[in-house]
C-alpha positions in Angstrom: 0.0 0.0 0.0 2.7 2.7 1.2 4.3 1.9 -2.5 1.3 2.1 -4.6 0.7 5.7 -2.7 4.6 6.7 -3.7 4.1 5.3 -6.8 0.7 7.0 -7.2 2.3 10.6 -6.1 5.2 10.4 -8.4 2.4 10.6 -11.2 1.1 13.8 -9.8 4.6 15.0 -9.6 5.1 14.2 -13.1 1.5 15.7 -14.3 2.6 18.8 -12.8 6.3 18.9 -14.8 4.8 18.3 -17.5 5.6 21.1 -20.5 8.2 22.8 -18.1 11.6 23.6 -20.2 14.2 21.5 -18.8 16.6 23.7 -16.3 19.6 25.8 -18.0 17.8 27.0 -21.3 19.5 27.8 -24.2 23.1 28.2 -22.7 22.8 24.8 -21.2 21.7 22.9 -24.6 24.0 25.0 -26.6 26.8 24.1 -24.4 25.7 20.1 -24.9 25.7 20.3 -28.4 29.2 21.8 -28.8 30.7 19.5 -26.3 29.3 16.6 -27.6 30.2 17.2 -30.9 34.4 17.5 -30.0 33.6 14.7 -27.7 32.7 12.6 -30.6 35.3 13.7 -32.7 38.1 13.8 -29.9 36.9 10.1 -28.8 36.3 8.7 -32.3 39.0 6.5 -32.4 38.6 5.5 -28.7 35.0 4.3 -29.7 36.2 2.4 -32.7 38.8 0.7 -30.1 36.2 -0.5 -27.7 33.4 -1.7 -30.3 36.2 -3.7 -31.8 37.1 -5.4 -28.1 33.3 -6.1 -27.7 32.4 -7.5 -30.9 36.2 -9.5 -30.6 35.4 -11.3 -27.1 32.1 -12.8 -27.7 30.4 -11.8 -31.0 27.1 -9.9 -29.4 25.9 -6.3 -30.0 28.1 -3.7 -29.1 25.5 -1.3 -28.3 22.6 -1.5 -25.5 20.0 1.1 -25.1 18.0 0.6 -21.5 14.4 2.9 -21.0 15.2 5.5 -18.8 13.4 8.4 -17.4 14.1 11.5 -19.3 12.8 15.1 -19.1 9.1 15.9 -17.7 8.8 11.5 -17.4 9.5 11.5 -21.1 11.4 7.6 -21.7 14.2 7.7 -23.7 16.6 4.9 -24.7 20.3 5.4 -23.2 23.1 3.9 -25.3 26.0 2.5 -23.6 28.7 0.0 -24.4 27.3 -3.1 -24.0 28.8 -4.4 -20.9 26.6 -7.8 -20.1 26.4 -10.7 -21.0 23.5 -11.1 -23.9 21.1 -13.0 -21.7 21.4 -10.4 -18.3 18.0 -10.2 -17.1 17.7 -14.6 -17.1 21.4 -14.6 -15.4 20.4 -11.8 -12.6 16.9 -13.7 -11.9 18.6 -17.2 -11.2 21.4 -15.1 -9.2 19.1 -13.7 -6.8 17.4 -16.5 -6.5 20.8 -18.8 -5.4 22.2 -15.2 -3.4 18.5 -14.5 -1.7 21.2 -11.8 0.6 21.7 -9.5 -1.5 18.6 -9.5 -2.9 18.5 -6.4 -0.5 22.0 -4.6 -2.5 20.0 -5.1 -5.3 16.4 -4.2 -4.4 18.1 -0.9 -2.2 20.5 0.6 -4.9 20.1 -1.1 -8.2 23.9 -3.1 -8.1 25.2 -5.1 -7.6 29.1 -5.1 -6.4 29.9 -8.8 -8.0 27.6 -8.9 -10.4 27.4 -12.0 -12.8 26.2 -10.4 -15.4 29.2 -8.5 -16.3 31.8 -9.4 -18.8 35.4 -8.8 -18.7 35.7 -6.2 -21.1 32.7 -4.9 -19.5 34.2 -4.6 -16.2 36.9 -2.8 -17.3 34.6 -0.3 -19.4 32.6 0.2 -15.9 35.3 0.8 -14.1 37.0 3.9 -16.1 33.1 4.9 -17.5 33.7 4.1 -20.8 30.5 2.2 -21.4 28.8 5.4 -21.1 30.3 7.1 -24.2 27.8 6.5 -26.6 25.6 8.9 -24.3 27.3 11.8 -26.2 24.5 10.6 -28.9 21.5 11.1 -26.2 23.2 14.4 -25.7 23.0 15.6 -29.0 19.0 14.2 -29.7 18.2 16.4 -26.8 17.5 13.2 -24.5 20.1 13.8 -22.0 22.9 16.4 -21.1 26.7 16.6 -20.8 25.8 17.3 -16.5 22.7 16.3 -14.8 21.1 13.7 -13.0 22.1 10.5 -13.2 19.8 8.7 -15.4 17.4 6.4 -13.4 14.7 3.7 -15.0 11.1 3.6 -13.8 11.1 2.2 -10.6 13.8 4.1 -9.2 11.9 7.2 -9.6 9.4 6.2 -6.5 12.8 6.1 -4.4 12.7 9.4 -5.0 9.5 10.4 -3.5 8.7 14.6 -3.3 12.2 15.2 -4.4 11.6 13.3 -7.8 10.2 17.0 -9.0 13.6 18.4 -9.4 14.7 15.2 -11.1 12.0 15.8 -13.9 13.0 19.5 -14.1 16.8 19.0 -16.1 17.7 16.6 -18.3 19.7 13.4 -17.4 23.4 13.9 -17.1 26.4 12.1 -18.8 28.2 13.2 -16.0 26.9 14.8 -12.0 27.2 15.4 -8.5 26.8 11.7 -7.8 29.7 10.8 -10.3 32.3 13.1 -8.8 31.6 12.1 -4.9 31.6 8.7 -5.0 29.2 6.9 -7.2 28.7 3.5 -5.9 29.3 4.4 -2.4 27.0 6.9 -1.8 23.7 6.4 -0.2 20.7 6.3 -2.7 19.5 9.4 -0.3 22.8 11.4 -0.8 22.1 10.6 -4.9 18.6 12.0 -4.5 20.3 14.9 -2.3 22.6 15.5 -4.8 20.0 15.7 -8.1 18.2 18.4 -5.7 21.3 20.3 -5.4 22.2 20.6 -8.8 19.1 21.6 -9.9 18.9 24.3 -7.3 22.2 25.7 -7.9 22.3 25.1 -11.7 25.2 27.4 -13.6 26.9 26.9 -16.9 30.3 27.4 -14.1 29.0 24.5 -12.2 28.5 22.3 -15.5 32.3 23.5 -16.4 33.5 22.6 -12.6 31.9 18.9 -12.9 33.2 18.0 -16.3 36.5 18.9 -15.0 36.1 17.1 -11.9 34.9 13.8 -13.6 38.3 13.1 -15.0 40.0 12.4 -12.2 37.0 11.1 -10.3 37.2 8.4 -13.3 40.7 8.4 -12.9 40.6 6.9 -9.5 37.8 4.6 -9.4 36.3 5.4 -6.6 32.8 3.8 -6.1 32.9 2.2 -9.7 31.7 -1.5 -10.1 
């Protein structure tokens, strides 16, 4: 009952966001669109690289697109590197099922710190964030933006509760708060704390000071699995 009522309100919530403009206006989607484009350009040979090493190791897609939660509720597919093994969801059911204990890592953050589905490329894509590249595409369709909230599916938006407005209000971020203070190891609160912050205090100086701060967050792998 007390999760069909959060569930429930985060329908209001989204009701009420609908047809805002997403936080930062112009200057923040102009910004996107120039970064993305020298991102792609910069990285092209980086992405060639890793598509190779994918399609190499075991012969799947290279590519995975997952529904997340975009702009005023709006789904959007976000790309990445694929990372996991072709048949994830089937291998994460039976692994929950055997591992019933962290059923509760899974159910209270979404990870899973060894998880099975991961392959070894993919761990190594995880670690130094390279999986999440191809997001430079979402960036330049207008479905997500260089800095933002991290991108969350469905679900996740009920953990947000009241605080899932400010989430609806900017578009999902390549990069954040939550990536450049520990990822992983944060609290799911502290992520939703963090969303709320950067929305409040949105500048095109505070976009600069992230992206500048992700590379050697990256760098030292804090809180990446």
């Amino acid at each position: 009952m007390k999760y069909a009522m959060k569930f429930a309100s985060i329908w209001v919530v989204r009701f009420e966001a609908a047809g805002i403009s997403p936080i930062g206006g112009l200057a923040k989607r102009g910004f996107d669109i120039l970064g993305a484009v020298m991102g792609i350009l910069l990285l092209g040979p980086l992405f060639i690289m890793i598509a190779a090493l994918i399609k190499i190791t075991d012969g799947g897609s290279i590519f995975y697109g997952h529904p997340r939660v975009g702009h005023n509720g709006d789904e959007f597919k976000c790309l990445k590197f694929r990372t996991m093994v072709p048949n994830g969801d089937a291998v994460l059911r039976n692994h929950l099922r055997q591992n019933p204990d962290e059923m509760i890592e899974w159910t209270t953050t979404r990870k899973l710190k060894n998880d099975p589905r991961i392959t070894r490329v993919g761990a190594v894509l995880r670690k130094l964030s390279l999986d999440e590249l191809p997001q430079l595409a979402n960036v330049l369709r207008g479905e997500m933006s260089l800095v933002g909230p991290r991108p969350v599916v469905d679900d996740e938006l009920a953990l947000y509760g009241r605080f899932a407005a400010y989430y609806l209000k900017a578009r999902p971020g390549l990069t954040g708060l939550w990536q450049i203070s520990g990822r992983n190891d944060v609290s799911y609160d502290a992520r939703v704390a963090f969303d709320r912050e950067y929305v409040e205090n949105w500048s095109l100086t505070s976009d600069v000071w992230i992206i500048v701060r992700t590379v050697p967050a990256v760098c030292a792998q804090q809180g990446s699995y």
